[in-house]
C-alpha positions in Angstrom: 11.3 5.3 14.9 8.9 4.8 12.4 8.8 2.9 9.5 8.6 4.3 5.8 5.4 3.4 3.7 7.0 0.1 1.4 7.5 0.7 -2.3 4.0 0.3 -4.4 4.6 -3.7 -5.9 5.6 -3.0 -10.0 2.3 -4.5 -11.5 3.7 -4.3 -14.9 1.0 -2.3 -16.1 3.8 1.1 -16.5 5.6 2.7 -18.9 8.9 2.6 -18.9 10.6 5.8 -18.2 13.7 6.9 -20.7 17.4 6.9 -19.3 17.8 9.6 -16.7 14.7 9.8 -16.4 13.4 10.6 -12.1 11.4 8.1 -10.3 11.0 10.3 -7.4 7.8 11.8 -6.0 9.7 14.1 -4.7 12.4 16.3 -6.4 16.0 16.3 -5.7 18.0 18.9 -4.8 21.7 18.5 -5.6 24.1 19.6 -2.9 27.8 19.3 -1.6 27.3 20.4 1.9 29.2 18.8 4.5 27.7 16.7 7.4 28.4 13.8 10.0 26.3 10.7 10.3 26.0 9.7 14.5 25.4 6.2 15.8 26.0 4.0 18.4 25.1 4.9 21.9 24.7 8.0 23.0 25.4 8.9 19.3 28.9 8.5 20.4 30.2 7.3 17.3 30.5 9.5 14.2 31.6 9.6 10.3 32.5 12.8 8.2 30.3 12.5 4.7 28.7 14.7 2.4 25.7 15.6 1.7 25.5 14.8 -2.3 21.4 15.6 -3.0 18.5 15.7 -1.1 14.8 15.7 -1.3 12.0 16.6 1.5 12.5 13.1 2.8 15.8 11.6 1.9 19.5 12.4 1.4 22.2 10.6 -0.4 25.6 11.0 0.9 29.3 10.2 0.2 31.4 8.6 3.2 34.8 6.4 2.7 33.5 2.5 1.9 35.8 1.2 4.6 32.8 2.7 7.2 30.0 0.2 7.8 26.3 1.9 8.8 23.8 0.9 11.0 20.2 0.6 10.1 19.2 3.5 12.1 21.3 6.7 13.0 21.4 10.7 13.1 22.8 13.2 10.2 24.1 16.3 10.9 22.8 18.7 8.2 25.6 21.8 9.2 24.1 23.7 6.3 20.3 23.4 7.8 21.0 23.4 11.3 19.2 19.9 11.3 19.9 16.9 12.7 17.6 13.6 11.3 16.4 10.5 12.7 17.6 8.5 9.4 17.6 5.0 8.2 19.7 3.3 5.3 18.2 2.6 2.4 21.2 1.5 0.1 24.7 1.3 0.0 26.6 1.2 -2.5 30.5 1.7 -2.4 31.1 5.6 -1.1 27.9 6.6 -1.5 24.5 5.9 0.8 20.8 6.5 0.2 18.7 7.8 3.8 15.0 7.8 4.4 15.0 10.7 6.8 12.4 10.8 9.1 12.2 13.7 11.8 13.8 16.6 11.7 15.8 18.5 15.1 16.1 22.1 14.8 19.9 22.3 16.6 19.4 25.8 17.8 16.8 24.5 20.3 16.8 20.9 20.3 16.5 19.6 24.4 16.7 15.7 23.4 19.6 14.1 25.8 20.4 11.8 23.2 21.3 14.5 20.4 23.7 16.7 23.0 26.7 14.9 21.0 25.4 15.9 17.8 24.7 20.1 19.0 27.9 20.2 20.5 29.2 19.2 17.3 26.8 21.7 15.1 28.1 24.5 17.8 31.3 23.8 17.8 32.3 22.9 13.8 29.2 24.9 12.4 31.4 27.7 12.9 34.3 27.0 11.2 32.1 25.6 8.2 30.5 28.6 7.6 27.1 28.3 9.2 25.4 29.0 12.7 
């Protein structure tokens, strides 16, 4: 998988931005959507979360603290149809920042190691409301 570009070094030189101000390149989106974060092999393990905002390359999410994540795994977007080669960024209590990197279309995705993760989109997508 590859690696994000690292964070520019803060050279002092900026201003500082107000409270509440965004940092991001990229604009947020705010969501609620639900989703499940695979790992493991074969993606056989899994955790319910939700999808809390997202941007064109990152998502932060909401799963129970008592779940530990591995550097690298797959999110289940059931809203998109999408499943993401992701990486943790933070962690902090319930919630969890994710660099995603590529993105699976589910309705045509052939990858043997993300049949756990279309079964899953086909058979709760459903139930969620999307498919």
């Amino acid at each position: 998988m590859s690696r994000p570009p690292a964070d520019l070094p803060h050279t002092g030189a900026e201003e500082p931005l107000p409270a509440g101000a965004e940092r991001r390149a990229e604009p947020r989106v705010r969501a609620n959507a639900p989703a499940r974060v695979f790992h493991g092999e074969g993606n056989s393990f899994w955790i319910d979360c939700r999808i809390k905002d997202r941007s064109r390359s990152g998502a932060k999410i909401q799963l129970s603290a008592l779940f530990q994540l591995p550097p690298e795994l797959v999110l289940l977007d059931f809203e998109q149809g999408l499943a993401f080669d992701a990486q943790l960024r933070w962690r902090r209590a319930e919630m969890a920042g994710l660099w995603l990197d590529r993105a699976h279309d589910l309705r045509s995705v052939a990858e043997p190691r993300l049949v756990e993760v279309r079964k899953t989109w086909e058979t709760l997508g459903p139930a969620l409301g999307y498919r």
